[in-house]
C-alpha positions in Angstrom: -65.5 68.8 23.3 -63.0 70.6 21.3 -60.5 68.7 19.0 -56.7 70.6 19.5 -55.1 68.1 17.4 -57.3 69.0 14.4 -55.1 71.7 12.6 -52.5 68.2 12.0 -54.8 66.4 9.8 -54.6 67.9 6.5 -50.6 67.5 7.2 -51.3 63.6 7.4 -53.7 63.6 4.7 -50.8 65.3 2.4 -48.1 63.0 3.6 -50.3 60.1 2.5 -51.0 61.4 -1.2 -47.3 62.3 -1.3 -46.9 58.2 -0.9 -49.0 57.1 -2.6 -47.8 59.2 -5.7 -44.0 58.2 -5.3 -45.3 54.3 -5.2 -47.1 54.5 -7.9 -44.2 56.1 -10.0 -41.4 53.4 -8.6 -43.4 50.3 -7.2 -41.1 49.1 -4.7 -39.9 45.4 -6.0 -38.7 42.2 -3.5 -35.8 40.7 -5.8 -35.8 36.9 -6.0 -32.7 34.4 -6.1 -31.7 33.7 -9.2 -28.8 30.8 -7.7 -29.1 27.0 -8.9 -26.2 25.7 -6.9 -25.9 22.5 -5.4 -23.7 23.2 -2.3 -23.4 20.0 -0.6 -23.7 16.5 -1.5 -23.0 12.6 0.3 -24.6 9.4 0.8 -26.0 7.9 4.2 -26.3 3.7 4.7 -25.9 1.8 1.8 -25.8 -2.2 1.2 -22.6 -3.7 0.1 -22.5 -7.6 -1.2 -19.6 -9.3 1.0 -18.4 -13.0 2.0 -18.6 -13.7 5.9 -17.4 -17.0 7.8 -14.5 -18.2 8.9 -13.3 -19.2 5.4 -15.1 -16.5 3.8 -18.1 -19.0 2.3 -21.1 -17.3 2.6 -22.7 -14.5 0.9 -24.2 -12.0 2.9 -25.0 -8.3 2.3 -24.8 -5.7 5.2 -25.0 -2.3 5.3 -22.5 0.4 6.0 -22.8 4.1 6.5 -20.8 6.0 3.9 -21.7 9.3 4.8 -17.3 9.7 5.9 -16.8 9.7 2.4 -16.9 13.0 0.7 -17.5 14.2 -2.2 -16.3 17.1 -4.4 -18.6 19.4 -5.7 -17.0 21.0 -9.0 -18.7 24.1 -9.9 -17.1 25.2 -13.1 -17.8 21.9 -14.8 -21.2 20.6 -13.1 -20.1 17.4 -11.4 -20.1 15.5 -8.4 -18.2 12.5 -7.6 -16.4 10.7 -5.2 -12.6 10.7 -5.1 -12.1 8.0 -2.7 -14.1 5.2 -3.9 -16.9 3.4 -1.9 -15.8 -0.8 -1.2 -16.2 -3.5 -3.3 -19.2 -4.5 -3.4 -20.9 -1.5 -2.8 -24.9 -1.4 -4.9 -25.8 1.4 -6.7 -29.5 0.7 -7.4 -31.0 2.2 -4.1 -29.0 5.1 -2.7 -30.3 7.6 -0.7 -28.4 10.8 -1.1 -28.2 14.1 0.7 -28.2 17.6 -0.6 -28.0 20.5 0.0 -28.7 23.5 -2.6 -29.8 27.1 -2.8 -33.6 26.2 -3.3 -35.9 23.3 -2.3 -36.3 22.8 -6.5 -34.5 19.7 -6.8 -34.9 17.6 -9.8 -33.2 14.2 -11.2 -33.6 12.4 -14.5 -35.3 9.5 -13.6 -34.1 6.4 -16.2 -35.7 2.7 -16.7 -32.6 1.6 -18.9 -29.1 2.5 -20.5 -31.1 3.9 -23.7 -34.1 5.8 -22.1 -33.4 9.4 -22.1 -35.3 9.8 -18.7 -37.9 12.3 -17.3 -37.1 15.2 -14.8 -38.7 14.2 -11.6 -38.9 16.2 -8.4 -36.5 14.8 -5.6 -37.2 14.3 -2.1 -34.4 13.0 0.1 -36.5 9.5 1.3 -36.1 9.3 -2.6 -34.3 5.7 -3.4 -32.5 6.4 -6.5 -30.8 3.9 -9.0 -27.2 4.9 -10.2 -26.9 1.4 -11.9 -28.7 2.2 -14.9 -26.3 4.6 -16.3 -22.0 4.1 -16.2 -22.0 7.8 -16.7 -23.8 9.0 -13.4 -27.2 10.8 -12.7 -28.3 14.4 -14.1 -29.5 16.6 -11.4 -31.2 20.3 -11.6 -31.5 22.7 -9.2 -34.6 25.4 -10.1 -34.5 28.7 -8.7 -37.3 30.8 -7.1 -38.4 32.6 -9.9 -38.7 29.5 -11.7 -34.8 29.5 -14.0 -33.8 25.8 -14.2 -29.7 25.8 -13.7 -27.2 23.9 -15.6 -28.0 19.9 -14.6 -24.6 18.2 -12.5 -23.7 15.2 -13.6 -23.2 13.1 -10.3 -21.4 9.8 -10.5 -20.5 7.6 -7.7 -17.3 5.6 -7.7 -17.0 2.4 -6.2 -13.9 -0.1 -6.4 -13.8 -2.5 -9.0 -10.9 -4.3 -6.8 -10.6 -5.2 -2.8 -8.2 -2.6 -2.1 -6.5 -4.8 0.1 -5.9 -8.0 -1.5 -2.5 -8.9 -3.1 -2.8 -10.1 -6.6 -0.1 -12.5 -8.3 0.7 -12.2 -12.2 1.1 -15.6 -14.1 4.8 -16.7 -13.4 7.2 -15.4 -16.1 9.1 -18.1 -17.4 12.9 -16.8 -17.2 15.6 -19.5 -17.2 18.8 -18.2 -15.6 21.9 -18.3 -18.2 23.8 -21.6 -18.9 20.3 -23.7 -17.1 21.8 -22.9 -13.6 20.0 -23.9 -10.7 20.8 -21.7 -7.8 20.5 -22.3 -4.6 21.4 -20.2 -1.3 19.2 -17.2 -2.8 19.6 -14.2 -2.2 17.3 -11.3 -3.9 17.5 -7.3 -3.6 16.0 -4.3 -5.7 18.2 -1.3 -6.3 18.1 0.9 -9.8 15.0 -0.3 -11.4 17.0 -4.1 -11.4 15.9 -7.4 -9.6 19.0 -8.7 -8.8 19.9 -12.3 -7.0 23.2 -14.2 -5.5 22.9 -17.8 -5.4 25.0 -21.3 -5.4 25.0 -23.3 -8.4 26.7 -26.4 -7.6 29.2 -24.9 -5.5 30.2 -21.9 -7.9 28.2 -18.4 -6.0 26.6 -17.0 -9.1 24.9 -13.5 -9.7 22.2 -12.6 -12.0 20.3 -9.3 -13.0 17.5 -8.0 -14.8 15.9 -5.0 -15.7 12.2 -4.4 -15.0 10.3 -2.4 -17.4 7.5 -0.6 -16.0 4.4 0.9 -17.6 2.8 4.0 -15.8 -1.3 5.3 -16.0 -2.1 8.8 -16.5 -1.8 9.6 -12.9 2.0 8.4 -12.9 1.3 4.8 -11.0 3.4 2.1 -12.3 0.3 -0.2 -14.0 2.4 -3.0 -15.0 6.2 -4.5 -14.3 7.8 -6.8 -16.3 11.5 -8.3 -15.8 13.2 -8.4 -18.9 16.2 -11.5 -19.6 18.7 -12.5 -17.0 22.2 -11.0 -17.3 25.3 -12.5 -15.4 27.8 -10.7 -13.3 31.4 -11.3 -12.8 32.0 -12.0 -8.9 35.4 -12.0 -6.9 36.5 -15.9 -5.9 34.8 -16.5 -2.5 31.9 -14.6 -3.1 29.0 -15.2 0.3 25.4 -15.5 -1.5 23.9 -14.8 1.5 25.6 -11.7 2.0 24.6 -8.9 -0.2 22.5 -6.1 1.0 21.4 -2.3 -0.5 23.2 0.4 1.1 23.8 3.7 0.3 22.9 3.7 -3.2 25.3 0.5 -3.6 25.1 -3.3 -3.1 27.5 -4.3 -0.6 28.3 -8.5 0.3 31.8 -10.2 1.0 33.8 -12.4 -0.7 36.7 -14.2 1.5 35.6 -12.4 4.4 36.6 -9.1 3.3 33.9 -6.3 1.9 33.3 -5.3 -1.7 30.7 -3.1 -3.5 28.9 -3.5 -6.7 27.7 -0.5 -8.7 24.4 -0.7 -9.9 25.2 1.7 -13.0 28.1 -0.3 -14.5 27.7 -3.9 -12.0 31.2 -3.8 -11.8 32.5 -4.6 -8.0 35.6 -3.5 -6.5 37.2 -4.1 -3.3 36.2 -1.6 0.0 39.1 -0.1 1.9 37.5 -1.4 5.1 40.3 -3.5 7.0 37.8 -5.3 9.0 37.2 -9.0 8.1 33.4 -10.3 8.2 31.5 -13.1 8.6 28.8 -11.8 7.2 26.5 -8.4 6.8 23.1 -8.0 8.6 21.7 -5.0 7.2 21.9 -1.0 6.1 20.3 1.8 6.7 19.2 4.7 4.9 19.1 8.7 5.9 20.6 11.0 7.8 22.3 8.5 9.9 23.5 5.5 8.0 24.3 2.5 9.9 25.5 -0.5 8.4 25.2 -3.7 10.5 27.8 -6.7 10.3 29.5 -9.7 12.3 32.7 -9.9 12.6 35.1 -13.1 12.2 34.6 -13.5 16.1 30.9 -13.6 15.8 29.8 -10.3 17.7 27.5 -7.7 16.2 30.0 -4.5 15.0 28.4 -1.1 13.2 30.0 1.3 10.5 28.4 5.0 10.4 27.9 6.8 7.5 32.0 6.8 6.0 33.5 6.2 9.2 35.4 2.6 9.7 33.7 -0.4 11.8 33.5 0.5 15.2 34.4 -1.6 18.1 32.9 -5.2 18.8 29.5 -4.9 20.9 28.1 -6.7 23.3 25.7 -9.4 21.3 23.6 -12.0 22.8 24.4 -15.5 22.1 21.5 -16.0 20.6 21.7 -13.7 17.8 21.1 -15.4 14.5 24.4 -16.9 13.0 25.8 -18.9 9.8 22.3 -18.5 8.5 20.5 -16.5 5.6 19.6 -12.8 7.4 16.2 -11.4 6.6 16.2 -7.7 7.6 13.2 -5.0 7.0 13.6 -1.4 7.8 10.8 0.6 9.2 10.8 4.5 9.4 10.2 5.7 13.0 6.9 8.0 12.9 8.2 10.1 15.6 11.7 11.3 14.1 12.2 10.8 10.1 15.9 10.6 11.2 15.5 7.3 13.1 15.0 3.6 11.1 13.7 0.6 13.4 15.6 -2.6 11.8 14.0 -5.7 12.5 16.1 -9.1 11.4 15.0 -12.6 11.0 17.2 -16.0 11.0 16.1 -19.2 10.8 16.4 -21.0 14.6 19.1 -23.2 13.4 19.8 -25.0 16.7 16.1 -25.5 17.4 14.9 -29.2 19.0 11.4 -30.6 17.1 9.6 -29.2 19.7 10.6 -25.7 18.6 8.2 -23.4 17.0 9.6 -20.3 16.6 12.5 -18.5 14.8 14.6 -15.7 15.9 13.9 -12.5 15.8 15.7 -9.3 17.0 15.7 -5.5 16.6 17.1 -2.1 16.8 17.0 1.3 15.9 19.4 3.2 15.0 20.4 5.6 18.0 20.5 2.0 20.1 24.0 0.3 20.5 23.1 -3.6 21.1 20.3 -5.6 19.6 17.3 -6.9 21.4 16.1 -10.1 21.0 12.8 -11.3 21.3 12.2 -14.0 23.9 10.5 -16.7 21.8 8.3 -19.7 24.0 6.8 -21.6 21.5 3.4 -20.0 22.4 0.8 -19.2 20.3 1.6 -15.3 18.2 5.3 -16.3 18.2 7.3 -16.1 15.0 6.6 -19.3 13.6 9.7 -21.9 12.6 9.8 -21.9 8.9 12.7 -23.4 7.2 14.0 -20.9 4.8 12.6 -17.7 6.2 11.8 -14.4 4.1 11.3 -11.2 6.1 9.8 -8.2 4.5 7.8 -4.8 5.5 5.5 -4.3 3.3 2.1 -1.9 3.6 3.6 -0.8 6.7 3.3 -4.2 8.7 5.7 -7.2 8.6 5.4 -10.2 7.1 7.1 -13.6 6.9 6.8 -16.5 5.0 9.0 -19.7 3.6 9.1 -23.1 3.6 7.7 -26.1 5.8 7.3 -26.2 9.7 5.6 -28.0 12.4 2.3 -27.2 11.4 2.9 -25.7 7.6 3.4 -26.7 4.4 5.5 -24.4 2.0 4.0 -21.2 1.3 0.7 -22.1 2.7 0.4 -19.1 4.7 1.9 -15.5 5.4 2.2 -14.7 8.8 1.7 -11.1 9.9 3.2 -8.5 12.8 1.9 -5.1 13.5 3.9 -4.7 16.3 7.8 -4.4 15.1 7.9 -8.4 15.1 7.2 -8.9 18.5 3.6 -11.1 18.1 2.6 -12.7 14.5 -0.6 -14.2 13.4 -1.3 -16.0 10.2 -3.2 -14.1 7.6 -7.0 -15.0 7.4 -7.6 -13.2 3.6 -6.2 -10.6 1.0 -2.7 -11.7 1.9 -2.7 -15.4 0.3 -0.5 -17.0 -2.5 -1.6 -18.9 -5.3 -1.1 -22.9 -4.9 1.3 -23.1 -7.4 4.0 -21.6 -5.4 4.4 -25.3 -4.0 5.5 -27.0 -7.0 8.0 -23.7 -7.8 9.6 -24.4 -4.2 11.8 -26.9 -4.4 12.6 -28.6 -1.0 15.2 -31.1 -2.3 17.0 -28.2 -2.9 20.1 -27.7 -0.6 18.6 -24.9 1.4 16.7 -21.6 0.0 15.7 -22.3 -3.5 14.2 -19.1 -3.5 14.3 -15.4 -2.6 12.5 -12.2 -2.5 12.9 -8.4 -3.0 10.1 -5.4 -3.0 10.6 -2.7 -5.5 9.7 0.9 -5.3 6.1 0.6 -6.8 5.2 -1.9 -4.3 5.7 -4.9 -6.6 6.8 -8.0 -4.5 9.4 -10.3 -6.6 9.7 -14.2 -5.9 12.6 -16.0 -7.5 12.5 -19.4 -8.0 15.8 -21.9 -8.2 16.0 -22.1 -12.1 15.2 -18.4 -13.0 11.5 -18.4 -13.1 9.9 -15.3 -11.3 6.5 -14.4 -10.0 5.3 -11.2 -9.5 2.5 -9.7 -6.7 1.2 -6.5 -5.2 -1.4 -5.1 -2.8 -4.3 -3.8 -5.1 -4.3 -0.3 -3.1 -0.9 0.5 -4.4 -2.3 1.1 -8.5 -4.2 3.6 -7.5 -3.3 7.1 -8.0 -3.3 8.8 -4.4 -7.0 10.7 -3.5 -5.4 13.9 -1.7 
């Protein structure tokens, strides 16, 4: 049998010499990663040490899945951490965590104590790993293929010292107000970085100031408030206590039915040139539309816009809130920045002892009449306290006071989530400390205290001879996470 093909085989024999010299003059190389990146890191279930029961009287631990919060990765600096800390609570000395990196080469330094340097060891994510140890985080490596051990990340997990949630009361600051007056008929409003408050001190309406000096952390977050002494202001003859309100940058109130403002930069008052006469002032509003709410000497619910005059009496339910102390809270409408829901409070003067509920109404501020909620004395009504306080504050309401049917005097804040309509009394975070009894004075003609909220969150209690106790929501001293 002949072979035609043979002729072609020298050919291949010289193709494969010519290969095999060119390989042996540039072997050909397969280049290896070099990277030591860690490239994502987070937590899975961890245990957290809580209170449970109705009161909050047993000590429990649970576990919660904490793999929603996330953590930054900083490249340039090697460290991982957690900008929005894990709860109170939270343990640290067997967590799981998750990673992901350019290799499988993992490595931690393993510690026994605050003082042992610690050995390298290899990780594997069943690993339980104790971040309790050290203040200061654990060291990880990441070792590349060909063996290069990168630059260790220092990872550190941050967990709240504080329940965000709970509101925490300063000792009292003992403040007299000037001359040993006793006010009563209170008052209080914030405006200016001053805590100011009206009040009746044996028949002559009174007003008293003071500056609050605030320290801030490195992250600009007021840290600490402090009031400083009280300062009298001159008033007109006739002055209403119960009348003053913020609006517009000024403090507006009446004196002999007709309407004055104070500046807060000098707290000197002169007359307004509104003609109409008042009975008294509801509340104000704040951005592009202003509305200031008032009654007039006929009892029906009138409006001034922006720098226009008092428009024309409106139609007002009989049961609107009258020759009482007003509590009004404004709420921003998510759905147009332009709108403000206002939400007022007044004590249900011509209540029976059967009556449970106070009055509340609102508006906002494209609406022309006021609605009034329908109170039954059911359960979630707003409850009857005697000398009410209304404020919004950490985006819900909140009212509080003295005695009713079934409460004693700040025994409880009651909550609404939904623009006033339902309340419910707080069952923790929201408490106040059981001193507040004593500072309330019930024989006291009415109102022997009052409140106001600054603009760092700080809520301000004024007691009848000038003492003043300060609170706020844990959540608002810390420095925003994004």
């Amino acid at each position: 049998m002949r072979l035609k093909s043979l002729p072609f085989i020298p050919t291949l024999f010289g193709i494969a010499f010519l290969l095999t010299s060119c390989l042996g003059e540039n072997p050909l190389t397969v280049p290896v990663s070099e990277e030591t990146s860690i490239t994502d890191f987070y937590v899975g279930l961890m245990k957290v040490r809580g209170k449970t029961g109705k009161n909050l009287e047993k000590d429990t631990i649970y576990r919660i899945n904490m793999a929603s919060y996330p953590f930054t990765i900083d490249q340039l600096n090697r460290q991982i951490y957690n900008k929005d800390s894990l709860p109170v609570g939270t343990m640290l000395d067997k967590v799981v965590v998750h990673i992901t990196a350019d290799t499988e080469n993992i490595f931690y330094t393993k510690k026994s104590s605050l003082t042992d340097t610690g050995t390298d060891t290899t990780w594997v994510e069943t690993d339980s790993i104790d971040f309790s140890i050290d203040p200061n985080g654990v060291l990880f490596k990441v070792s590349s293929n060909s063996n290069v051990m990168g630059r260790s990340y220092n990872v550190k997990i941050n967990v709240h010292n504080q329940e965000p949630d709970s509101l925490i009361w300063s000792q009292p600051y003992a403040l007299s107000f000037p001359d040993n007056a006793s006010l009563s008929r209170q008052k209080a409003l914030f405006t200016d970085g001053k805590l100011y408050v009206f009040g009746n001190d044996n028949g002559t309406v009174k007003a008293q100031y003071t500056t609050i000096d605030y320290t801030y952390s490195s992250d600009n977050v007021a840290n600490n408030a402090a009031p400083d002494t009280w300062n009298a202001i001159t008033l007109p003859s006739g002055t209403d206590s119960y009348s003053p309100i913020v609006w517009d940058g000024l403090i507006y109130f009446l004196a002999g039915n007709r309407l004055y403002t104070l500046d807060p930069a000098t707290n000197l008052y002169e007359e307004s040139e509104e003609t109409t006469q008042l009975s008294a002032l509801i509340a104000g509003t704040d951005g592009t539309e202003k509305r200031l709410y008032a009654i007039d000497m006929n009892g029906n619910c009138i409006t001034k816009e922006n720098d226009m005059p008092f428009g024309e009496p409106e139609e007002t339910d009989e049961n609107f809130p009258k020759d009482v102390r007003l509590c009004a809270a404004n709420i921003p409408m998510t759905y147009n920045e332009n709108l403000t829901r206002t939400v007022v409070l007044g004590y249900n003067k011509a209540g029976t002892e059967q009556d449970t509920t106070n009055i509340v109404c609102n508006r906002i501020t494209n609406e022309s009449t006021w609605t009034i909620y329908q109170q039954s004395n059911a359960e979630f009504t707003c409850p009857r306290l005697e000398n009410p306080t209304l404020i919004y504050y950490d985006k819900k309401l909140y009212t509080f006071g003295g005695k009713s049917k079934n409460w004693e005097p700040f025994e409880q804040f009651f909550c609404s989530e939904d623009y006033g309509l339902t309340w419910k009394p707080t069952t923790k975070s929201m408490v106040f400390p059981e001193d507040f009894r004593t500072f309330y004075n019930e024989s006291a003609e009415e109102n022997s205290y009052s409140c106001a909220i600054d603009d760092q969150n700080y809520i301000w209690i004024v007691w009848h001879d000038g003492k003043i106790s300060r609170g706020r929501v844990n959540h608002f001293g810390f420095a925003p996470k994004w």
